[in-house]
LUMGU-920723 format. One record per atom (N, C-alpha, C, O): x, z, y. Coordinates in steps of 0.05 Angstrom, whole numbers, plus 5000, padded with zeros to 4 digits. Example, Ala and Ser with C-alpha at 12.3 -4.5 7.8 and 13.67 -1.06 7.14 Angstrom:
<lumtis>
526451564886/524651564910/526451564934/528551694934/525751424955/527351434979/525851575001/526851615023/
</lumtis>
This chain:
<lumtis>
124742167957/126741997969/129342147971/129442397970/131541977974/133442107982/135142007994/135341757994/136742148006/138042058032/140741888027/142341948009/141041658043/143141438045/144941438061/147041338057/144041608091/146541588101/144341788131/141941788130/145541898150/144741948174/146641928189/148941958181/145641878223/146741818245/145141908262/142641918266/147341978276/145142088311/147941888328/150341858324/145141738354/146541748380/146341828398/144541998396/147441818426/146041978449/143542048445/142942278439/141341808446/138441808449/137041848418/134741948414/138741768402/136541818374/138041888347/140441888345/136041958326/136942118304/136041868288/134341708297/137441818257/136741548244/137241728215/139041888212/135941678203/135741718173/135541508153/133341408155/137141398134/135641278109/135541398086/136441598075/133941208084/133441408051/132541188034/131440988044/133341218001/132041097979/130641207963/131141417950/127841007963/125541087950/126141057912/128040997897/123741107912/123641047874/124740807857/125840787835/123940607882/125140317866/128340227884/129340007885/129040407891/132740427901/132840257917/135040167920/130340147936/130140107959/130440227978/128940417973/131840278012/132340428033/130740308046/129940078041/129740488071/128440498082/129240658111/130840838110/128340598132/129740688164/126940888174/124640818177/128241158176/126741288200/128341258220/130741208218/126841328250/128641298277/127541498288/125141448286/127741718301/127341828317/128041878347/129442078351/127441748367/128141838396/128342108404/126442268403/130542168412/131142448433/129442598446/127242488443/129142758458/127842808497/124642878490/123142888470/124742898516/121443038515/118342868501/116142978498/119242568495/117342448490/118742318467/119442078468/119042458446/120342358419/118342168400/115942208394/119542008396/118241718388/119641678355/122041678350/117741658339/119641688306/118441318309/116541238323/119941178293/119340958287/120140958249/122141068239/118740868240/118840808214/116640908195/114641008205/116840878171/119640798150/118540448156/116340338156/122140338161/121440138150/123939968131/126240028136/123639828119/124339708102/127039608113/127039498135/129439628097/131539658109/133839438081/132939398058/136639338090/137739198078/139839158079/139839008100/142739178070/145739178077/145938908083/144138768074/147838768099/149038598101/152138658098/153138848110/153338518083/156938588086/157738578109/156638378118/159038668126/160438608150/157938548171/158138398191/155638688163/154238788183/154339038187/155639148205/152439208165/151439438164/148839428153/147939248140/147439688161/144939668155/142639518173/142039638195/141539328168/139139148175/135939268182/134639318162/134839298202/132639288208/130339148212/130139178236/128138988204/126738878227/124538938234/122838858218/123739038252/121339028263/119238958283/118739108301/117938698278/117338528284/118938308294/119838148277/119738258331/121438088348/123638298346/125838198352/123838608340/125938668342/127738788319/126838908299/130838718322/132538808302/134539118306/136139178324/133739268282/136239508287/138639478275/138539428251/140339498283/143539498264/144639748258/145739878276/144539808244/146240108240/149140078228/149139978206/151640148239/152840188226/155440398224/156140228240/157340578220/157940748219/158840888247/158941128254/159640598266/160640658293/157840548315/158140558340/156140478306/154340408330/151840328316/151440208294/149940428338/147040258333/145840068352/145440118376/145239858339/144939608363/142039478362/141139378341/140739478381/138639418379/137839138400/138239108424/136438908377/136738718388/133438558397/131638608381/132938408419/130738298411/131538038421/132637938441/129837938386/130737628385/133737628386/134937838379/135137408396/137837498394/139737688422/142137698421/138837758436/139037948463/139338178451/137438268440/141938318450/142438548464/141138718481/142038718504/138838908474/137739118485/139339348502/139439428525/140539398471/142339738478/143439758461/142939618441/145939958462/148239968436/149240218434/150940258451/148940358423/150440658433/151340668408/150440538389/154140898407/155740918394/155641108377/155541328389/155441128350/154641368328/156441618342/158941578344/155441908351/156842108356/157142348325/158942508319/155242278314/154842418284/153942218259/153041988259/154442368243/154542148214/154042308194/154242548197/153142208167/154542348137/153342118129/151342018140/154642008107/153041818085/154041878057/156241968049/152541828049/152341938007/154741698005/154941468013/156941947986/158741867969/158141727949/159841647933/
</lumtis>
């Protein structure tokens, strides 16, 4: 695999990456003493979104200034990208 872009926010570290068939894919990792990786899962640009998540009832958004995490259409949490790099 190789990497598409990373982001950390307060609470978590986000990785994508593209596999063999130039599909991306989302790892998530939570912060803190009880670190929680979520993924890989299957991941998708929208224009004038960002990057697309879903898993299950819930949605991740990634995009260069924030990650938004939704369930159903509700607003969970939103925190603001503090670090970045994405492939040129």
């Amino acid at each position: 695999m190789r990497v598409e872009g990373y982001f950390e926010t307060k609470n978590f570290f986000i990785h994508l990456c593209y596999d063999s068939n130039n599909e991306i894919w989302y790892y998530g990792i939570a912060k803190g003493s009880e670190a929680e990786a979520i993924g890989p899962l299957y991941t998708y640009t929208e224009e004038g979104t960002g990057y697309v998540v879903e898993n299950g009832d819930y949605t991740y958004i990634v995009t260069g200034l924030s990650l938004s995490i939704y369930e159903g259409n509700n607003l969970l949490q939103e925190e603001p990208v503090i670090n970045s790099h994405h492939r040129e």
